[in-house]
RODO-2510 file (C-alpha; in nm, 4 decimals, decimal comma):
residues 278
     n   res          X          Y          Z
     1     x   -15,0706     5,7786     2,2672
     2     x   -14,8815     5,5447     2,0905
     3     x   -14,9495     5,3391     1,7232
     4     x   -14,9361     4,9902     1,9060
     5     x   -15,1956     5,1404     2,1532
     6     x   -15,4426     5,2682     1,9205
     7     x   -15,4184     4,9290     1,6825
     8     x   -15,4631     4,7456     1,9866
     9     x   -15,7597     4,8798     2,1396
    10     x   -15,9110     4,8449     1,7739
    11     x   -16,0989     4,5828     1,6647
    12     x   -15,9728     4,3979     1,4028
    13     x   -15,6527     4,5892     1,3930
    14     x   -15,4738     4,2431     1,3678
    15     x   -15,6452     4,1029     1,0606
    16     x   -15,5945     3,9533     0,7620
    17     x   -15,5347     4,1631     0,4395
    18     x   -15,8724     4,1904     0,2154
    19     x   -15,8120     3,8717    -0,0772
    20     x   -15,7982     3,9547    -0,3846
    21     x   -16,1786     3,9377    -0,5199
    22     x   -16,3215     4,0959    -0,2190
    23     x   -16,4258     4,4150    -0,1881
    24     x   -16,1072     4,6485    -0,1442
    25     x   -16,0883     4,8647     0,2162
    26     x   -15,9717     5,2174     0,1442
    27     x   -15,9021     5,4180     0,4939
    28     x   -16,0886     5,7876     0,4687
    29     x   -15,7728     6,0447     0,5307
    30     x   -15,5817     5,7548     0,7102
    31     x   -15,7954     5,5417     0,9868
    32     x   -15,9544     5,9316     1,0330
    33     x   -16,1963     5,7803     1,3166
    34     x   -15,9050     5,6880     1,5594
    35     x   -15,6641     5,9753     1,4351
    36     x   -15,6616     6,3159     1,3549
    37     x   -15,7128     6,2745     0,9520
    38     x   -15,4561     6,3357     0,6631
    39     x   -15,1510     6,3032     0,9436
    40     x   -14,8944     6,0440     0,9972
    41     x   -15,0721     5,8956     1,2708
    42     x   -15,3741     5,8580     1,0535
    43     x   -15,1814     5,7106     0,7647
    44     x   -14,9667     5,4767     1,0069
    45     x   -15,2945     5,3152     1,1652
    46     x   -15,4801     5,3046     0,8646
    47     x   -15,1204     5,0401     0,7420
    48     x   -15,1322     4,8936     1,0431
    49     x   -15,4851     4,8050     1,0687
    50     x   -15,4328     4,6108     0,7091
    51     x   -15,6143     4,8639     0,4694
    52     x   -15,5517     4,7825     0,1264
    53     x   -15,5422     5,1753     0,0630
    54     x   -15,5189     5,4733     0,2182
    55     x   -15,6890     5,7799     0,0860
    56     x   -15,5237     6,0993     0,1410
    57     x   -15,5514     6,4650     0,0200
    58     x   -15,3107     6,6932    -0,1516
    59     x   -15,2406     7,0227    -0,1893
    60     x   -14,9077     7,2807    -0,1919
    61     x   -14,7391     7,5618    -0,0243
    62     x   -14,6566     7,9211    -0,1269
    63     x   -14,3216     7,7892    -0,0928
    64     x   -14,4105     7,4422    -0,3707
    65     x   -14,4244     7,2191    -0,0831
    66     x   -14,6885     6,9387    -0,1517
    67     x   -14,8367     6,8848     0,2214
    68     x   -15,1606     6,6485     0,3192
    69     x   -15,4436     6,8147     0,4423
    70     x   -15,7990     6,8101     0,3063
    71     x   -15,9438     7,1659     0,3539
    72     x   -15,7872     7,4682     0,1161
    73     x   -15,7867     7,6609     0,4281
    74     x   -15,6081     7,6047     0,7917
    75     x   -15,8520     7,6667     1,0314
    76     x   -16,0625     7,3584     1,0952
    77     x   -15,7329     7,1220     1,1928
    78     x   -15,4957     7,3136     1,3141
    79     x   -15,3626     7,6341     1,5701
    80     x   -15,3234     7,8507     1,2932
    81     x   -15,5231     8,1486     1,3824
    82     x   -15,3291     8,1173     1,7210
    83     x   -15,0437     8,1092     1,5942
    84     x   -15,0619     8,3193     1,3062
    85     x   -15,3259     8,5957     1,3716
    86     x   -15,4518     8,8151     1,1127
    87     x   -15,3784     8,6109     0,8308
    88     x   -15,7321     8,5203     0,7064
    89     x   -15,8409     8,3573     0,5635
    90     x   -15,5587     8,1168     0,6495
    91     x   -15,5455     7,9563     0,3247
    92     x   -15,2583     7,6391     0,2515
    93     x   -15,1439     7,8688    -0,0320
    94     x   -15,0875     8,1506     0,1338
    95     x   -14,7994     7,9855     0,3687
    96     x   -14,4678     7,8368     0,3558
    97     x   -14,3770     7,5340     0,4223
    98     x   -14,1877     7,6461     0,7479
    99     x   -14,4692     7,7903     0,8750
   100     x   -14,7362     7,5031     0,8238
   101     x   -14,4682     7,2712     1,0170
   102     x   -14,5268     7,4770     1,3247
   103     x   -14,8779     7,4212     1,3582
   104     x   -15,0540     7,1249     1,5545
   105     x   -15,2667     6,9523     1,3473
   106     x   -15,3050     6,7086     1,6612
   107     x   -15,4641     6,8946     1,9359
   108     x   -15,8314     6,9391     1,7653
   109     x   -15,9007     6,5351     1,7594
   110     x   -15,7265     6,4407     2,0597
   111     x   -15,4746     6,5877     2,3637
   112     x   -15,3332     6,2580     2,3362
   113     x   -15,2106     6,3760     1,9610
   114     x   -15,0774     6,7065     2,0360
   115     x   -14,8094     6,8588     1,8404
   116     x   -14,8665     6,6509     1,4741
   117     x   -14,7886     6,8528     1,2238
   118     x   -14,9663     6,8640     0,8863
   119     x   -14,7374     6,5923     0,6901
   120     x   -14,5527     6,6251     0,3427
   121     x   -14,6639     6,4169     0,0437
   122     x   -14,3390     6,2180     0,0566
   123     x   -14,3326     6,1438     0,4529
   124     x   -14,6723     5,9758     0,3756
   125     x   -14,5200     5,8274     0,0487
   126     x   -14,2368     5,6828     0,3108
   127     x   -14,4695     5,5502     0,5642
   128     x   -14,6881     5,3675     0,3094
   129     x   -14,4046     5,2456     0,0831
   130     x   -14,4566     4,8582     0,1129
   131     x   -14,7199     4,8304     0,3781
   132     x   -15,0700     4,9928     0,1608
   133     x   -15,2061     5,1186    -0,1063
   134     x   -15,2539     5,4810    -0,1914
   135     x   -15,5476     5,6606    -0,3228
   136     x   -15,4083     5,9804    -0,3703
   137     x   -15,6762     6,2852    -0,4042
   138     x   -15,5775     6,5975    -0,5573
   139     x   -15,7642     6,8934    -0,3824
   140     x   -15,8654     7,2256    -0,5897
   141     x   -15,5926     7,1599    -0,8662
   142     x   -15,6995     7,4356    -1,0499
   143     x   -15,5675     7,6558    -0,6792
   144     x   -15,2360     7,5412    -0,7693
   145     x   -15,1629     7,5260    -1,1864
   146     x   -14,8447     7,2783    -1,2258
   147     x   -14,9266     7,0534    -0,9640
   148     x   -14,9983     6,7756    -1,1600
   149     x   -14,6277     6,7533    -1,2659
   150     x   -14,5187     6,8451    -0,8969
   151     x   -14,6946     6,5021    -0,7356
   152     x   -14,5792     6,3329    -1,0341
   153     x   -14,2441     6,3665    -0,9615
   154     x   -14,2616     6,3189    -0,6109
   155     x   -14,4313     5,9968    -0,7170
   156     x   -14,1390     5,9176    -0,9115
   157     x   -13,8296     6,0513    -0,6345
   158     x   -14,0166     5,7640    -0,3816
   159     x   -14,0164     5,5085    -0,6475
   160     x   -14,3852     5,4763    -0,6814
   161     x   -14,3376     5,5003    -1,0565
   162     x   -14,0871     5,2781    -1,1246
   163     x   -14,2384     4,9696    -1,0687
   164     x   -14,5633     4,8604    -1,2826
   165     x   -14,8660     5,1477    -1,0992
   166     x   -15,1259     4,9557    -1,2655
   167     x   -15,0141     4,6613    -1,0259
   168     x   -15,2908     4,8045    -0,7530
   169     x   -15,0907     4,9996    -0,5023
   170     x   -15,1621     5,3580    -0,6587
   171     x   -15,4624     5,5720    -0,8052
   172     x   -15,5074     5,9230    -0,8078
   173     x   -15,8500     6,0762    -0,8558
   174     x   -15,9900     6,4437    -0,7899
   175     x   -16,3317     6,5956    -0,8453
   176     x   -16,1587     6,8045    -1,1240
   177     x   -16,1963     6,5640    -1,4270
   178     x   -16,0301     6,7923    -1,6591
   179     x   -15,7333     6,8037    -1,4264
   180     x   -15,7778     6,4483    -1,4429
   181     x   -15,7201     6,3833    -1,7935
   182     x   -15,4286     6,6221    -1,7811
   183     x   -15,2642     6,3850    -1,5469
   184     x   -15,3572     6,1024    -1,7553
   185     x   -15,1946     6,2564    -2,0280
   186     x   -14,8711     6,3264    -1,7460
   187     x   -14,8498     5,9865    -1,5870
   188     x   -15,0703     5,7553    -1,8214
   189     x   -14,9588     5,4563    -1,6147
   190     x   -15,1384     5,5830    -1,3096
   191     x   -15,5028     5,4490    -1,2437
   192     x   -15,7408     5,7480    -1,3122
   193     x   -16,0411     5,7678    -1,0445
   194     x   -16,3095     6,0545    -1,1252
   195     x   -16,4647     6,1815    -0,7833
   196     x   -16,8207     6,2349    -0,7660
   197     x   -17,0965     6,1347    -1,0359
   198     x   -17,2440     5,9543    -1,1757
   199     x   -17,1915     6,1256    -1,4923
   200     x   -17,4832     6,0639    -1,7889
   201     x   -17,4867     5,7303    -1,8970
   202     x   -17,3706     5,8696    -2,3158
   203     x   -17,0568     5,9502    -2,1203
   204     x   -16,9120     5,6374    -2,0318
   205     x   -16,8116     5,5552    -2,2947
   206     x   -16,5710     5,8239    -2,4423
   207     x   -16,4535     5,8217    -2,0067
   208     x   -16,3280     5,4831    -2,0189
   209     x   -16,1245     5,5480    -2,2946
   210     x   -15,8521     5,7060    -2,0677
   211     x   -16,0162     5,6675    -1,6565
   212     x   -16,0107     5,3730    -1,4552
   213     x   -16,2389     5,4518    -1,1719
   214     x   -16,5890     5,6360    -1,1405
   215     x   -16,6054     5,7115    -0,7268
   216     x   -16,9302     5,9034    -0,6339
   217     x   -17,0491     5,9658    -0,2804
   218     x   -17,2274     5,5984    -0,1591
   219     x   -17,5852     5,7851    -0,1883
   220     x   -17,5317     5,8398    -0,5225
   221     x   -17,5062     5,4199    -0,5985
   222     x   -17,7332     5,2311    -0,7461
   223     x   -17,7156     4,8645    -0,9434
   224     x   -17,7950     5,0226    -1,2132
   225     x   -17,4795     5,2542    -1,1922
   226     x   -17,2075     4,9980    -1,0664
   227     x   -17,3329     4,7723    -1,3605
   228     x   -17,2748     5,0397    -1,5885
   229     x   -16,9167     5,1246    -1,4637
   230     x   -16,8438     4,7304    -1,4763
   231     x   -16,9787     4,7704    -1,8682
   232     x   -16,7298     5,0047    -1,9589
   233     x   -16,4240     4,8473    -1,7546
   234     x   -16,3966     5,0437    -1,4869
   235     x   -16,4681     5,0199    -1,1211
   236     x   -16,5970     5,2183    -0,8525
   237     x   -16,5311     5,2969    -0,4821
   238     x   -16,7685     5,5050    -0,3058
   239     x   -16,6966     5,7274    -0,0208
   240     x   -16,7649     5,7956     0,3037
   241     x   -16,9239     5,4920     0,4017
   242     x   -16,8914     5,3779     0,8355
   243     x   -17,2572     5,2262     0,8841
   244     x   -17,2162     4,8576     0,8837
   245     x   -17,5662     4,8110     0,7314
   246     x   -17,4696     5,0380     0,4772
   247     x   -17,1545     4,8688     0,3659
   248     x   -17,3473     4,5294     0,3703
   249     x   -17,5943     4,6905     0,0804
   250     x   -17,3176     4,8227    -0,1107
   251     x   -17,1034     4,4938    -0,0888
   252     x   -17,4457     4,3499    -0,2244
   253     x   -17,4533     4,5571    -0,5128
   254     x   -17,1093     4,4680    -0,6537
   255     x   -16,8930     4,7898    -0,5417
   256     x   -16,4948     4,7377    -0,6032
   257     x   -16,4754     4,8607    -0,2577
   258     x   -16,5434     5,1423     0,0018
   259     x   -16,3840     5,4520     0,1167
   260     x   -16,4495     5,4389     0,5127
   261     x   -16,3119     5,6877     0,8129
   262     x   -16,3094     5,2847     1,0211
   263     x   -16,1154     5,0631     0,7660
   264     x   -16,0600     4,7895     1,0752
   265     x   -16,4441     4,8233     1,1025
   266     x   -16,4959     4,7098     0,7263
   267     x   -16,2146     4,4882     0,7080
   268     x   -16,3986     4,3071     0,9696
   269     x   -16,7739     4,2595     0,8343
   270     x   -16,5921     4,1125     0,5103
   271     x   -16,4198     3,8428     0,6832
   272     x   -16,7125     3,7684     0,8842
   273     x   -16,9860     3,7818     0,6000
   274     x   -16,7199     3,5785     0,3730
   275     x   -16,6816     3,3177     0,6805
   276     x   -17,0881     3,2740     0,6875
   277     x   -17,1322     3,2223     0,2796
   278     x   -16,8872     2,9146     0,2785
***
């Protein structure tokens, strides 16, 4: 199954970029509803089907290799227990590199995506460069001390710290906030975003001192909260959202944008809503 083929049979795959001002469409693990999540195909639909960002998660090798894949542990996406038995509990740590590149990360979503391999931070970093944004999530930092400094300079190799990062195409965020202000204090010109929340409203204040965004799951959202984020100067984009009724409410209560597994989906009910209110 090709790219073209999947963005075609998708609605919406065609359209228009979000404009700046509207709410900003961040693809869940790549366009994770049409391919198998956190893999190339994922990341190259998510592009194609004009998401401002792509979300992605992070993690690295026995070997120091920074790979994409959301769970700490191999089982769920990939042929690892087939092709590795007795190595339980099949944790991304506890491989090399080499070895995670032989496993199909494909097969579980899809026979039409057999063989994908769990990616590398910069093959994603190549596929995105130019086309989308990148929300990038770092998974169980404190599994793997240093690699703060590690994504940093992968960041840099690509060129995605060269130019200006507070011009919208990067943010990294985790659901470690201490690891978080350690990378602030690393790469200070990289947007902050704090996963989960909402903290207690007398911490705000001393947060938006050094993070940018405050991104808790979408049941967790209230006006009350997003007004509170927009107080301090931050923003917030809630995850996993793929109901349309559900985006409509949060759209209505002033979210910077949404964190979907259907970006062409949300992409969509903007430009339609927008086309109604004019």
């Amino acid at each position: 199954m090709t790219l073209a083929t999947l963005a075609a049979g998708i609605s919406g795959a065609a359209a228009e970029p979000v404009k700046e001002g509207r709410t900003t469409v961040i693809a869940h693990r790549g366009a994770s509803a049409d391919a198998p999540e956190n893999t190339l195909p994922a990341v190259d639909l998510g592009a194609a089907v004009k998401a401002d960002f792509v979300e992605i998660d992070v993690q690295r090798t026995l070997d120091g290799e920074l790979v994409v894949i959301h769970d700490t542990t191999l089982g769920r996406t990939t042929d690892v227990e087939t092709k590795f038995p007795g190595r339980a509990p099949y944790r991304v740590a506890d491989f090399t590199y080499a070895e995670i590149s032989t496993l199909d990360a494909g097969s579980w979503f899809g026979p039409g995506f057999a063989g994908t391999q769990v990616p590398t931070l910069q093959q994603v970093l190549d596929t995105l460069h130019g086309r989308a944004g990148l929300l990038l999530e770092v998974k169980s930092p404190e599994l793997y001390p240093g690699i703060g400094a590690d994504i940093a300079a992968d960041l840099d190799s690509k060129g995605w710290l060269n130019a200006d990062a507070r011009a919208g195409r990067l943010v990294v965020q985790s659901f470690n906030w201490d690891f978080m202000r350690e990378f602030n204090a690393l790469a200070p010109e990289v947007p902050a975003g704090l996963l989960g929340g909402p903290p207690a409203p007398a911490e705000y204040a001393e947060l938006s001192t050094w993070a940018d965004q405050i991104n808790p799951s979408h049941t967790r959202v209230t006006g009350g909260f997003v007004d509170l984020v927009h107080q301090y100067g931050m923003e917030t984009w809630p995850y996993t959202v793929d109901d349309p009724q559900r985006m409509r409410a949060l759209t209505a209560l002033g979210v910077d944008g949404i964190i979907t597994n259907k970006p062409a989906l949300l992409s969509d009910l903007l430009k339609t809503d927008a086309a109604t209110t004019r």
